[in-house]
N, C-alpha and C positions, 0 to 999 in steps of 0.2 A: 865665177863672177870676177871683172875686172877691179883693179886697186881703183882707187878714187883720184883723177890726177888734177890734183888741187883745188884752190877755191874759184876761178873760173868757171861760168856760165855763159853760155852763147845760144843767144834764139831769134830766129829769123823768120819772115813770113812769106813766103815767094807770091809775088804778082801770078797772073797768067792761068789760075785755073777756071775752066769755066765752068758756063750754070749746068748742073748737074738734074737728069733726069732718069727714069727709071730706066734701069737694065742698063745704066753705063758702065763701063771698064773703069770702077773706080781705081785698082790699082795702077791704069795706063793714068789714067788724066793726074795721078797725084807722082808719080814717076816723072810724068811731062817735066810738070812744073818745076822739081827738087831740079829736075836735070841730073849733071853729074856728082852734083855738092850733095853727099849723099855717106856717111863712111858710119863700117860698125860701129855700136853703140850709142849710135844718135837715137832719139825718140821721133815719132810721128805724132805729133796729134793732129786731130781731124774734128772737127766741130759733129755733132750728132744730127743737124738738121743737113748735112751733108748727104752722111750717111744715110739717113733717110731716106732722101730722095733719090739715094743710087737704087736703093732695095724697095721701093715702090709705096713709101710710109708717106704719102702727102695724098688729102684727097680735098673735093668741093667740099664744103659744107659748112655750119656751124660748128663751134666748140663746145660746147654744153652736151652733147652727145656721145662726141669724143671722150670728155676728159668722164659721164659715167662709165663708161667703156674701158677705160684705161685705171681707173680707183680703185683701191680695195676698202679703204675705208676713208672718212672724212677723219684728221687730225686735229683741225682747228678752223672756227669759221669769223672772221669777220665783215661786215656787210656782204659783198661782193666775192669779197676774195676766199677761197676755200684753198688750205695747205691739205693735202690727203696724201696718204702709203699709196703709191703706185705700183702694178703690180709687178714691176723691177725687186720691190724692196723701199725704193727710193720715198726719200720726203720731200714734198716740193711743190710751189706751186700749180693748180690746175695740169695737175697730174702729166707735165710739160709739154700739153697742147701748147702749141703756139701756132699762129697768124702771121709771122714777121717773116723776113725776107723769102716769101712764098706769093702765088699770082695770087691774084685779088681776088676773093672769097673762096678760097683755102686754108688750107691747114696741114699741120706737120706732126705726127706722134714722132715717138720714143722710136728707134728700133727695134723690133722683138728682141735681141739678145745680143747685147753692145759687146758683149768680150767676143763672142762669136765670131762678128762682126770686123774687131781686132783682131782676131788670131789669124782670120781670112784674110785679111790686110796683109800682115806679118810676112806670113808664107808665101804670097803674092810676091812681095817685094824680093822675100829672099831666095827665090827659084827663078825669077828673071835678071837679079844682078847682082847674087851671090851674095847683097848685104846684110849684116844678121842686126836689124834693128828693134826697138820696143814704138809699140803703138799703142797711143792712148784718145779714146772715143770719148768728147767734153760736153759738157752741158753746163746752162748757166744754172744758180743757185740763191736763195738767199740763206741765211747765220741765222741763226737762234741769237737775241742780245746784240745782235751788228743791224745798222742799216746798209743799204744798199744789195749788192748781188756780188759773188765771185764765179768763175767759170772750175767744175771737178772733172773727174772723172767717173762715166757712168759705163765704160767700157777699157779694159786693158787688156794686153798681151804680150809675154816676155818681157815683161818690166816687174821688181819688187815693188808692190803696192803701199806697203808699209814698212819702215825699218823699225824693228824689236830692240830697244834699246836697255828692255828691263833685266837686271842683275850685270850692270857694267856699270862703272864709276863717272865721274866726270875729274874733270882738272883739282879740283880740292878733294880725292878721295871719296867724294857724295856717293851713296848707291841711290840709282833711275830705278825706281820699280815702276812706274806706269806709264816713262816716254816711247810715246808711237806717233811718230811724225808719218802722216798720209802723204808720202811724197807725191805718188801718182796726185791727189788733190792739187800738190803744190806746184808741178809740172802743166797739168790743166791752168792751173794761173797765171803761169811764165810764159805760156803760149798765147794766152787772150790779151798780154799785155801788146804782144808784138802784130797779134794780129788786129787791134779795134771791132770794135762794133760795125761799123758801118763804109770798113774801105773795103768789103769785099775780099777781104783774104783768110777761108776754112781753114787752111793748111799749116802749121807752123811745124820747125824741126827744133830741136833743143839739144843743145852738144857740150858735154863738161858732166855729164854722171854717167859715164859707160857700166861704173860700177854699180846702178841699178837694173842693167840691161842683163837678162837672162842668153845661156846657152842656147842657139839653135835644137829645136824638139822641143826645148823647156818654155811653155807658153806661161805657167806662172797660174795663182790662183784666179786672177781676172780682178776687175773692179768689184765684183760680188763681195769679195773681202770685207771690202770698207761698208756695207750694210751693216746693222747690228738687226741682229731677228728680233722679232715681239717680243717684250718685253723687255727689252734690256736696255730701253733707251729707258736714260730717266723722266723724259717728257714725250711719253707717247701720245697724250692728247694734250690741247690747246688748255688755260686758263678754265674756260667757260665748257668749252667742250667736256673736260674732267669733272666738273659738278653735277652738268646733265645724263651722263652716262653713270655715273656713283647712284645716285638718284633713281634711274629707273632698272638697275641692276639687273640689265639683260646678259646670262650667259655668255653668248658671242661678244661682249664689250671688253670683257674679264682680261683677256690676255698683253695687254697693251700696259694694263696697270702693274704686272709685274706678279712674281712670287708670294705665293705668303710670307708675311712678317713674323716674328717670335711673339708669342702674346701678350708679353710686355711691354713691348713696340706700340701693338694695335691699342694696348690698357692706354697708353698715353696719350695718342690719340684721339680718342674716343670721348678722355677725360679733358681734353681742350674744347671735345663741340660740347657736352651734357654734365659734365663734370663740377661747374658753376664753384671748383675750390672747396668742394669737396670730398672726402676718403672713397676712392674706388680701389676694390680690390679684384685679383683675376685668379683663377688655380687651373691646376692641370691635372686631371685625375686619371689615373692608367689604374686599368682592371688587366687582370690575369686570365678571364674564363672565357678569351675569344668576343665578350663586349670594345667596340671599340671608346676608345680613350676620350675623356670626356675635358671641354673647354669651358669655362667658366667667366664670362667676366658678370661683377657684383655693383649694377650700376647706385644713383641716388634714387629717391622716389621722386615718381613724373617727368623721369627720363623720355626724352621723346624718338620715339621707336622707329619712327623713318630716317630722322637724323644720325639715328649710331648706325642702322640697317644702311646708308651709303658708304657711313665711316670706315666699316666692314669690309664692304664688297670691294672698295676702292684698295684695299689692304690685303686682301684674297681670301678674305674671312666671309660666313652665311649664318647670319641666327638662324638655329633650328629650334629653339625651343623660348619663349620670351614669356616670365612667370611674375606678376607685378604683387606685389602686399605693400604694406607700410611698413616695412623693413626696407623696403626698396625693388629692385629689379634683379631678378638672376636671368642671365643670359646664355644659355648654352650655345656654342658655336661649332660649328665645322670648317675646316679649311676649305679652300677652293682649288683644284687643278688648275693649271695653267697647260 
């Protein structure tokens, strides 16, 4: 990998490419336009409804169809608008059907497989002009806590996706344990600034980070990277979403909500819905004779059983056993797989 040569950044949008339809020579029509202004370790990015439309992803019809087609789950629902896991991985609006700059009652999916799609680019470029650049396949976005949208990457190729910065210092000696700057993200941003919404230009090149640009052969792990699998996002369902899914504690919901909790964890929990202030206790009972190990939480009396039975499920926990007196509630519990 190349040093990093300084704090200069340069990004451009070239005029000239035209409207893309299925089975073109993406890599000729994007060659056109760069022309000669083209040198190792530039990036490429390419808008994905591009891409699309070079690999045959535009068709008639509604979007309601599409975007079942395209979901793996719903995230979050407000009126209208449904955020769902696409089956990329990705979070994001209506599963990123989109309608916009496509003929009039149409529509435009995802690519099947946006790194793919980059690497094919990559090699293209660098078997007709010898250049070894990085290509990065963008989509627009919206932020968790942000308004508005930014444009990422949902496709890369020969570029570092993320730099690992955890166990190295900063200028005051600090140790970084958790920075991981998505630069691919951040490149997808620097190219939409240059290209606009609506002057018509897919293409941008981006020149001043060769030192993210991978070795020829070295395509790199792809945008796939920057997913985080089930369960590891801390907001895998919406607000509202998380209460009705806790609530009806269907199996297939479970994995979104994450690992089991320590039983301590879930006691506190538990003791903020039904807990009313107060004494809840929990034990952990491990036998020796091949019985498995037994979980305890010791609620108040008139605990009410659908409301801890969400608290649970939401937390990777399943009452199996719910035994009520005027002493109170014994709760035995099971963990959950994820």
């Amino acid at each position: 990998m190349n040093a990093r040569p300084g704090g200069r950044l340069e990004v451009w949008a070239p005029d000239g490419l035209p409207e893309v339809a299925a089975g073109d020579d993406l890599a000729g029509l994007v060659l056109a336009a760069v022309g000669a202004d083209l040198a190792d370790g530039d990036v490429l990015c390419l808008t994905s409804k591009v891409v699309s439309k070079a690999e045959g992803r535009t068709r008639a019809g509604g979007r309601e169809a599409a975007i079942e087609e395209e979901t793996t789950r719903v995230v979050a629902r407000r009126g209208p608008t449904r955020i769902v896991r696409h089956r990329l991985g990705l979070t994001m609006a209506a599963a990123g059907v989109d309608a916009s700059n496509v003929a009039a009652g149409s529509i435009a999916l995802l690519p099947l497989d946006p790194d793919r799609s980059a690497r094919d680019l990559r090699h293209e470029v660098r078997e007709r002009t010898g250049t070894n650049v990085g290509v990065v396949v963008t989509d627009t976005a919206g932020r968790a806590w942000r308004e508005g949208q930014t444009d990422i990457a949902i496709g890369a190729a020969g570029i570092v996706v993320a730099e690992d910065f955890a166990g190295r210092t900063d200028g005051y000696g600090n140790p970084l344990a958790v920075t991981l700057p998505a630069v691919a993200d951040e490149l997808a941003g620097a190219a939409e600034l240059a290209q606009g919404k609506l002057a018509g230009r897919p293409l941008a090149v981006v020149r001043g980070r060769a030192d993210l640009v991978l070795p020829p052969g070295d395509d790199g792990p792809g945008a796939t990277a920057l997913v985080r699998p089930e369960g590891g996002d801390l907001f895998g369902y919406g607000a509202r979403e998380a209460v009705v899914r806790a609530l009806a504690g269907d199996d297939a919901d479970r994995r979104p909500f994450g690992d089991p909790v320590p039983l301590a964890e879930l006691q506190s929990a538990v003791s903020r819905v039904v807990g009313r202030g107060r004494a809840m206790s929990s034990t952990l009972s491990l036998t020796f004779d091949g019985e498995p190990a037994r979980n305890e939480l010791r609620l108040p009396e008139g605990s009410d059983r659908t409301a801890v039975a969400a608290v649970c499920f939401a937390h990777g926990w399943r009452i199996r056993r719910w035994e009520e007196s005027v002493a109170g509630v014994v709760c035995d519990l099971s963990p959950l797989s994820t």
